[in-house]
N, C-alpha and C positions, 0 to 999 in steps of 0.2 A: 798360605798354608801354615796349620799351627797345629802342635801337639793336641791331641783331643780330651785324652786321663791322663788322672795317674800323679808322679811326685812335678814334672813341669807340663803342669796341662797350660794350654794356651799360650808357651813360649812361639813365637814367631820360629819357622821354620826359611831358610833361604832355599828359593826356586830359580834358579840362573835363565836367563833367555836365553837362547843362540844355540844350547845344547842339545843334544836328541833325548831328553828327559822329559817322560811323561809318567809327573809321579802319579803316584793313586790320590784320587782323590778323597776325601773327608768323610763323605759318605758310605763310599766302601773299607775305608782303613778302619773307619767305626765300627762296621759291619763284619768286618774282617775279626777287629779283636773280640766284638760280644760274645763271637763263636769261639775263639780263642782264649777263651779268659781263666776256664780252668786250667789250661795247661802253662800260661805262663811265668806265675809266680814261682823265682828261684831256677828257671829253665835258659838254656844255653839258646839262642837266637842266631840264625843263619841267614842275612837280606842278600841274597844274590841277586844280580844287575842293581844293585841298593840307589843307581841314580843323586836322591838327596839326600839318602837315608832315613828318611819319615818314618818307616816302616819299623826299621830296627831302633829309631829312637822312639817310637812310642810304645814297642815290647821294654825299654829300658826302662822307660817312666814308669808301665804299669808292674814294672815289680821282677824282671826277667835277671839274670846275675849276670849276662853276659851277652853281649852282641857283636859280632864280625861280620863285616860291610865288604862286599866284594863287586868291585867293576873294573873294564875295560879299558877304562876311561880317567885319565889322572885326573883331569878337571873335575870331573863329578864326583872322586875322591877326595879331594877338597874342597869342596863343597859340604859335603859328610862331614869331613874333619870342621869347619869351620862352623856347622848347625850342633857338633856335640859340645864345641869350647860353649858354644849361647847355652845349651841346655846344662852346662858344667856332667856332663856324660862320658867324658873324652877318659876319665881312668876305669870304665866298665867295658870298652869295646877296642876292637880292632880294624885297623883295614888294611885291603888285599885288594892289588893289583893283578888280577888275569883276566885270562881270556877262556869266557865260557862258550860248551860244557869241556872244552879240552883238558882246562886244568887243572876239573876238578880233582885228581888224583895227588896232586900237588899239596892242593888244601888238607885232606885225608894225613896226608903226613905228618903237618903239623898242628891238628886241630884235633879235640875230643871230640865226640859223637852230639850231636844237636839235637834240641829234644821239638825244637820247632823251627823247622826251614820255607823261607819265603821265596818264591822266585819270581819278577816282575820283567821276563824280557822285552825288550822292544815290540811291538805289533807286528812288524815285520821279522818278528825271527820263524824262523821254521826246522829245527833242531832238538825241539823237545822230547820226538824219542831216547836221543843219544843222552841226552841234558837226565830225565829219566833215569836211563839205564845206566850211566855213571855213579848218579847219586844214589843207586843200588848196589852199585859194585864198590861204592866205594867206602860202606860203611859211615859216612857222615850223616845217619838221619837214625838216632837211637830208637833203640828197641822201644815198641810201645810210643815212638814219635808221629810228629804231623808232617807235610811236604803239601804247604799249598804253592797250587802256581794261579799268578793273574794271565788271563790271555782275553784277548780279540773270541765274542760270542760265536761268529762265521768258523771258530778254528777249534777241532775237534780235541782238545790233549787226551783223551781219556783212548783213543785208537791208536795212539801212536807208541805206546812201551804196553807191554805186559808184564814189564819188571817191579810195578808196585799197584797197588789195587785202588780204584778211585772210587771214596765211599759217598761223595758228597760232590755237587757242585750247585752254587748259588750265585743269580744273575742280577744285574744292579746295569739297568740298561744294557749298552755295548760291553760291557766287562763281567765276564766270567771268574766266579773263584773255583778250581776244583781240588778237593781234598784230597791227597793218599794216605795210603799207612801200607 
């Protein structure tokens, strides 16, 4: 896995075995930012379940002021931390150890509003209304922001909250993006 644009395009990114990480892959991350591109220059960055942090490092490369990395999971928090020293990224971002969507109220308190939040749960989650309807209540997704989530094609997000409007989704085999605002 490797950065794809931007200020470290092509840095080696670390992919750990043995952990329940399944980053996004190259194809869709690419896909993900072409659609993404106007909004991220200078814009605050949200990778929730962030795994190895791919995602919030390649918003960082392509020009973003800011990215915070949130998982479950210490090890894959270091992992993140240890893919931002390679990419010399580690003084633009943060990371954050909770348990999602619980804590996202937590985050809320200490964090300004995001102007593009990513959220990549495991395939097996099924909690995305609640996941959703937090990240509505909770103010973390700025006026005029994006809120995509990656999910499994078979799993409907777009039925699951009414708390935000889903304007877009685009498919790349088995994996789903869909857009809010």
């Amino acid at each position: 896995m490797r950065v794809i644009a931007g200020k470290v395009k092509g840095k080696r990114l670390e992919s750990p075995k043995g952990l329940d990480i399944r980053p996004t892959s190259d194809r869709v991350r690419e896909a993900l930012f072409s659609i993404l591109a106007p909004r991220i220059e200078g814009a605050r960055f949200l990778d929730l379940f962030a795994g190895t942090g791919a995602n919030g490092i390649e918003a960082l490369s392509r020009g973003a002021a800011w990215s915070t990395f949130v998982d479950s999971q210490a090890r894959a928090l270091a992992v993140v931390a240890r893919n931002l020293e390679t990419t010399g990224l580690a003084g633009v971002a943060d990371r954050l150890r909770l348990d999602l969507p619980k804590d996202l109220p937590l985050l809320s308190q200490r964090a300004a509003p995001y102007e593009v939040i990513f959220a990549d749960p495991p395939y097996a989650f099924s909690e995305y209304g609640p996941l959703l309807d937090a990240l509505q209540h909770t103010c973390l997704l700025a006026r005029g922001g994006v809120l995509v989530v990656e999910h499994d094609r078979r799993v409907s997000v777009r039925t699951k909250s009414s708390a935000l409007t889903c304007s877009r989704e685009s498919s790349y085999g088995d994996t789903v993006l869909s857009f809010f605002s």
